[in-house]
C-alpha angles and dihedrals in degrees: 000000000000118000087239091065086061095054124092100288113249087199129024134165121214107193111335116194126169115182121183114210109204107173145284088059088303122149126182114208101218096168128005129204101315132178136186133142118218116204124225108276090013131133115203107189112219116204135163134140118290106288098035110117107264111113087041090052086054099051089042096045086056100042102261087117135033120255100239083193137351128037144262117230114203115174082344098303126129101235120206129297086216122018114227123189094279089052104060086040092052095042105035098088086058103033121053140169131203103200129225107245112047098206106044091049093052106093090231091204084059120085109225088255086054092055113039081040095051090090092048090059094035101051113009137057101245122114145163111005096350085059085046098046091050081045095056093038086063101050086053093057099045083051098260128119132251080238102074084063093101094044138095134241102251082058094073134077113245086259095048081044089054096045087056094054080047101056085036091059096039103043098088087054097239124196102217112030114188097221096192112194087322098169097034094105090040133105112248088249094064102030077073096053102043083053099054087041077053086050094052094041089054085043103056106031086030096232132192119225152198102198111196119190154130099229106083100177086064086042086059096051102044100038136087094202128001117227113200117215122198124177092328100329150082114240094171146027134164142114114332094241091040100054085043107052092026119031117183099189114074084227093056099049092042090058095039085047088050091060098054088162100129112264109263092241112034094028083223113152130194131196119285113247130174141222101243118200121031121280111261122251116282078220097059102037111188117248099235130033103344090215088060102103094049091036122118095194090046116164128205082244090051091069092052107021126062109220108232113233092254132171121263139171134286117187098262091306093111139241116021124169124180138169106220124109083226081084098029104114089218095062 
C-alpha cells in the first residue's frame, strides 16, 4: 500500500448507496453501500464492466446525485445528503469532476476562455485581465495556446476537447477532482498523453483522485490502489500492482484475464479468459454474491449469502480487502 493510504483520508465514503426508483414499486440499485477512504495526494483507480456503478459512485460521492443512504466524509466534514445551490457554490473550489465524454460536456455557445473561465467567475474574485490571465495560464499547462481562447469546442480534436475539461475543472486548483471514464473517447495514442498530463498535474498541485475507467492496464499505471465494482459494490481493493498481477476475487482475475493486451510498463501478458453468463438486474439483485451466477469457483453459500469486503492477506505486500467466501474464515 502507498504511504498516502496510510495518511488521515481527505475523502471517505461510509456507506454510500444510490437507488434509482423508476416506477411500478422498481428500484435499481446503482450503487450499494459502498465504502472506501481516499488519502491526501492519492489515485485510486475504479474500474468494473460496463453497468457497474462507477460512474454513478463519482457523480453521488460529489453531490451530482442524492445519497439515497451513507455519507460522504471530506476533511473530516459530513457533506450533504442532498446538495442544494450553496452547497455547490461553497464546495466546487475543493471538489471537481473531468467527464467522460469531451464533446457533450463543452457548453458549444461558449467560446474555450468562457468555459475554463466560468469557475473563475463563479467562485473566485478574479475578474477582467487578471481572470484571463489565470485562463490563459491553464490552457498552457494542459499544452494548448492562449490563442484558442477565442475558439469554440467543435473546433478541437477529442483529445483538445479533453485537455479543456481538463483546465475548466482544475482552475480553481481543487483538491479532490472526480476523472469519470476521461480517456474513454479517446485514440490510444492520446489516452497516454491525457494520463501523464493527469501525472504532472497530481505532481505539481498535489491533487487526490478518483480515477474511473475500463482500461485497466492505464488504471494500473496511473493508480496507488484499484478498487473493483461489480453491480453496485466493491468486491475488491488493494495495491494497484498487486490487484493487477495478482487478483484475489474470481471476478478480478476474470476481468483482468478478459483485457490480455501486455501491461504498458512491464510489457507482462497473461491468457485471455472470458466472463462467461450475463450480469444480473440491477433491479432484481440476487440475494447472495451477486457474481454467483458468472462465477467459476461458485459455492452452495454464494447463492444465499453475500461475502462481506474483508481484509485478507496479501503475502507481506500490504492491505488487501476482498468480498468472496473463498477467503471468509467461516467457509
Amino acid at each position: 500500500m502507498s504511504e498516502a493510504a496510510a495518511d488521515t483520508p481527505l475523502v471517505e465514503m461510509r456507506g454510500l448507496t444510490r437507488h434509482f426508483h423508476i416506477g411500478r414499486g422498481e428500484v435499481v440499485h446503482a450503487v450499494d453501500d459502498v465504502s472506501l477512504a481516499i488519502a491526501p495526494r492519492e489515485i485510486v483507480g475504479l474500474v468494473g464492466e460496463s453497468g457497474s456503478g462507477k460512474s454513478t459512485l463519482g457523480k453521488t460521492l460529489i453531490g451530482l446525485h442524492d445519497k439515497t443512504a451513507g455519507e460522504v466524509i471530506y476533511q473530516g466534514q459530513k457533506m450533504p445528503d442532498r446538495y442544494r445551490p450553496v452547497d455547490f457554490r461553497r464546495y466546487a473550489r475543493n471538489m471537481q469532476m473531468i467527464f467522460q465524454d469531451p464533446y457533450s460536456s463543452l457548453n458549444p455557445r461558449m467560446t474555450v476562455g468562457e468555459i475554463v473561465g466560468e469557475g473563475l467567475r463563479l467562485h473566485s474574485d478574479l475578474r477582467g485581465a487578471e481572470a484571463r490571465d489565470s485562463v490563459a495560464s491553464w490552457l498552457v499547462r494542459v499544452g494548448l495556446s492562449p490563442d484558442h481562447m477565442s475558439r469554440y469546442p467543435h473546433e478541437f480534436s477529442g483529445g483538445q476537447r479533453q485537455r479543456i475539461g481538463i483546465a475548466r475543472a482544475l482552475v480553481l486548483e481543487p483538491e479532490f477532482v472526480v476523472c469519470d471514464e476521461p480517456i474513454s473517447a479517446l485514440d490510444v495514442s492520446v489516452q497516454a498523453q491525457v494520463v501523464n498530463l493527469l501525472g504532472e498535474l497530481k505532481a505539481s498541485l498535489g491533487l487526490t483522485m478518483l480515477f474511473i475507467a475500463h482500461d485497466l492496464s492505464m488504471v494500473r499505471y496511473v493508480s496507488d490502489r484499484m478498487a473493483v465494482m461489480y453491480l453496485g459494490s466493491l468486491v475488491e481493493l488493494g495495491a494497484a500492482n498487486r490487484v493487477f498481477f495478482a487478483p484475489k476475487h474470481p471476478y478480478t482475475e476474470l476481468l483482468i484475464g478478459s483485457n490480455p493486451e501486455p501491461d504498458p510498463v512491464s510489457e507482462r501478458s497473461r491468457p485471455s479468459t472470458a466472463i462467461r453468463g450475463e450480469i444480473p438486474s440491477p433491479v432484481n439483485v440476487p440475494p447472495g454474491c451477486r457474481f454467483a451466477n458468472r462465477c467459476p469457483k461458485v459455492m452452495e453459500r454464494c447463492r444465499t449469502q453475500a461475502p462481506e469486503l474483508i481484509p485478507v492477506a496479501d503475502e507481506g505486500h500490504g492491505h488487501r480487502q476482498v468480498a468472496c467466501h473463498l477467503y471468509d474464515a467461516a467457509a
